[in-house]
N, C-alpha and C positions, 0 to 999 in steps of 0.2 A: 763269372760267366757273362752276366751283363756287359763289363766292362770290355772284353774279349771281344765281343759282338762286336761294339762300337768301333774297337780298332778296326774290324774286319768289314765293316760298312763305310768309314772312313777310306780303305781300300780295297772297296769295291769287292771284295772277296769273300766268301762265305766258309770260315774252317767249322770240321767237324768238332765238336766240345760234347766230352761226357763229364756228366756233373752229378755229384751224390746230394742229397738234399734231405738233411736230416729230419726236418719237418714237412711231412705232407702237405701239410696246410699252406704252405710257403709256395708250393709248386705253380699256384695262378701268377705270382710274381716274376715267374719267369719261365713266362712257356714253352716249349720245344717247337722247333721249327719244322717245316715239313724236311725230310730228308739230311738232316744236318746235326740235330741235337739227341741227347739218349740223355734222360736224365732219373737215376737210381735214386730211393728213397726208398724209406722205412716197408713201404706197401708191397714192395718188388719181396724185399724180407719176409713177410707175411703171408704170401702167395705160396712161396718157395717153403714152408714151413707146413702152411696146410697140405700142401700134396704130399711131402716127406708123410706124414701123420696119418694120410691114406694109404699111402703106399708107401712104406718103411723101402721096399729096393732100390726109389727114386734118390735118394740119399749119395747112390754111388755114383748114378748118373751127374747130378750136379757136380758131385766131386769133381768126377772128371771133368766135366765142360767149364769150372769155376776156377781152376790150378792151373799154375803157371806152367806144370808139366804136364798136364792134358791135352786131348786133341782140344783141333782150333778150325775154324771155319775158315774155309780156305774160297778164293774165285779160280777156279781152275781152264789153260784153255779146252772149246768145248769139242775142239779135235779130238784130246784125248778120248772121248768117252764115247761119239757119235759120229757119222759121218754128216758133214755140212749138206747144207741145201737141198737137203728133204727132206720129208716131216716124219717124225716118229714118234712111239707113244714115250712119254716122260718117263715108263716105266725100263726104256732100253737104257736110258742114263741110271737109273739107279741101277740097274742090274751090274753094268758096266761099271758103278763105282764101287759096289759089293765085291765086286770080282779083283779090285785092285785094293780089298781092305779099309773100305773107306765109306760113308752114308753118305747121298745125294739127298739134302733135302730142299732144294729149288733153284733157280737158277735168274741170271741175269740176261737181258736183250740188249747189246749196244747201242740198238738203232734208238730206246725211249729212255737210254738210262739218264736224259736231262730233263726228263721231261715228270711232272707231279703227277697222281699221288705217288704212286709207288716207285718210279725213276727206276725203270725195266724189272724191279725186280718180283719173283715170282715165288713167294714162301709154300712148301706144301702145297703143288698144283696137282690136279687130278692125273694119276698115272697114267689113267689110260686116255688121255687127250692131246689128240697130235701136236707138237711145236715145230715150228721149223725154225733150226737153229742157223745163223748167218756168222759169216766172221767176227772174232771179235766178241763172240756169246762165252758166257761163262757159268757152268756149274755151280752151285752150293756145293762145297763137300764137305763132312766134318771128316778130320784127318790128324794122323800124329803129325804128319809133318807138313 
């Protein structure tokens, strides 16, 4: 990963790198970057294990979000779900994705997606608080296809 970096700072470019890392403890070695790096480690395991253990149904859930034939999060455009430029509660996008078989769980802004911490995007925003979606906005949706 280090190495990968270097190439990509060398040209000027910054690629997305997901990287598993077998020892936690190794993790200050190589930090993740704001917006760019995901890196999985023994803890992510440990997390995903204790909630199983409270809740045995969450089991299936991962399933499917974790297989290669599972749904997959998709950025969807935000036409389909809403009409552009004007504001409405976040809960009309979920409804509208419910209604196409699909969960909304937040969505992206074009206009800040360069921009840090979160580079537009918007996890779990309060339903009932207006967005005004512009061109070019995108949906979270988890989806089969």
């Amino acid at each position: 990963m280090l190495h990968l970096r270097a190439i990509g700072d060398a040209a000027s470019r910054e690629p997305a790198l997901t990287t598993e890392i077998s020892d936690d403890g190794n993790r200050l070695l190589a930090p993740a970057r704001a917006g760019a790096d995901f890196i999985v480690s023994g803890r992510l395991i440990s997390l995903l294990m204790a909630q199983i253990s409270e809740s045995d149904y969450l089991a299936a859930v991962f399933e499917e979000l974790f297989t290669a034939e599972g749904s997959e999060f998709h950025l969807r455009p935000v036409g389909d779900y809403v009409r552009l430029d004007r504001e409405v509660a976040f809960a009309t996008a979920v409804e509208s994705a419910r209604r196409r078989g699909e969960c909304a769980v937040g969505y992206r802004q074009r206009a800040s997606a360069g921009t840090g911490p979160d580079h537009g995007m918007k996890v779990n925003p309060d339903k009932g608080r207006p967005v005004r979606f512009a061109p070019g906005g995108r949906p979270i949706v988890l989806a089969e296809n």
